[in-house]
C-alpha positions in Angstrom: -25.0 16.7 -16.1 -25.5 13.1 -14.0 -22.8 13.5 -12.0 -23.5 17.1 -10.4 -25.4 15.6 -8.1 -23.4 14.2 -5.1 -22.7 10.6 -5.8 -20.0 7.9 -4.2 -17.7 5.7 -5.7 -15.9 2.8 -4.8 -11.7 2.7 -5.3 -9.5 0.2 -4.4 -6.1 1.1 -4.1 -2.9 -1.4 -4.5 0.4 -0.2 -3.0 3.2 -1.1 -4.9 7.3 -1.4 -3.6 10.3 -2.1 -5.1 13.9 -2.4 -3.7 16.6 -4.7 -2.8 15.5 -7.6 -0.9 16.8 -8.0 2.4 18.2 -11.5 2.3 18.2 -12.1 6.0 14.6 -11.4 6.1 13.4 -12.3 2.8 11.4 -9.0 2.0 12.0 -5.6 0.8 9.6 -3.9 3.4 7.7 -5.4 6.0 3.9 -5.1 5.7 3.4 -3.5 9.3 5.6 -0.7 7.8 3.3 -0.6 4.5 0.1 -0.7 6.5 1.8 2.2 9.2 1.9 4.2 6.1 -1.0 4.2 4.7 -3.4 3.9 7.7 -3.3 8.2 7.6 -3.7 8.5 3.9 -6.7 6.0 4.2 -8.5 7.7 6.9 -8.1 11.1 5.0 -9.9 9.7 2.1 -12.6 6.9 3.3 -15.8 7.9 3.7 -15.5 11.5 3.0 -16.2 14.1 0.1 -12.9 13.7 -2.0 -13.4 17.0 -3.0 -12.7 19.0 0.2 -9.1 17.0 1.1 -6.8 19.4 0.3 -5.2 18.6 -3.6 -8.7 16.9 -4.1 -10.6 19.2 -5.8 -10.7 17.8 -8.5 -10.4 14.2 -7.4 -9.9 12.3 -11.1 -8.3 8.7 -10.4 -4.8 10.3 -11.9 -5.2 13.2 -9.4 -5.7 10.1 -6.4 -2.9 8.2 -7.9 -0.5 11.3 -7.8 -1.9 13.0 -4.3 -1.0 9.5 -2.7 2.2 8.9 -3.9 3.7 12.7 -3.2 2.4 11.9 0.8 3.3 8.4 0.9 6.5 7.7 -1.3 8.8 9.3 1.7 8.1 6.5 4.2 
């Protein structure tokens, strides 16, 4: 099969919130607090065999999708 050889891929992921906005600030999260969350989920997964992060074995895009938001949807 072509892709049983070890090959990369390129993904862009696009963080999404929803909520009230605060109407003194004018947001519904700053993006300091976005970026603080993320930053540990990003360095988990750039650069690195997807399949040896733990949940990643089988690293499909929906698998991705879901092992991101169960780690960040808390913050």
């Amino acid at each position: 099969h072509p892709c049983s050889r070890v090959h990369g891929h390129t993904f862009t992921v696009a963080l999404t919130v929803r909520g009230p906005v605060d109407h003194r600030l004018g947001w519904v999260m700053d993006f300091a607090d976005i970026e603080a969350a993320w930053a540990p989920l990003r360095a988990q997964l750039d650069h690195v065999h997807l399949n040896t992060v733990a949940g990643l074995e089988n690293p499909t895009s929906e698998h991705i999708a879901l092992w991101i938001w169960e780690r960040i949807s808390p913050a």
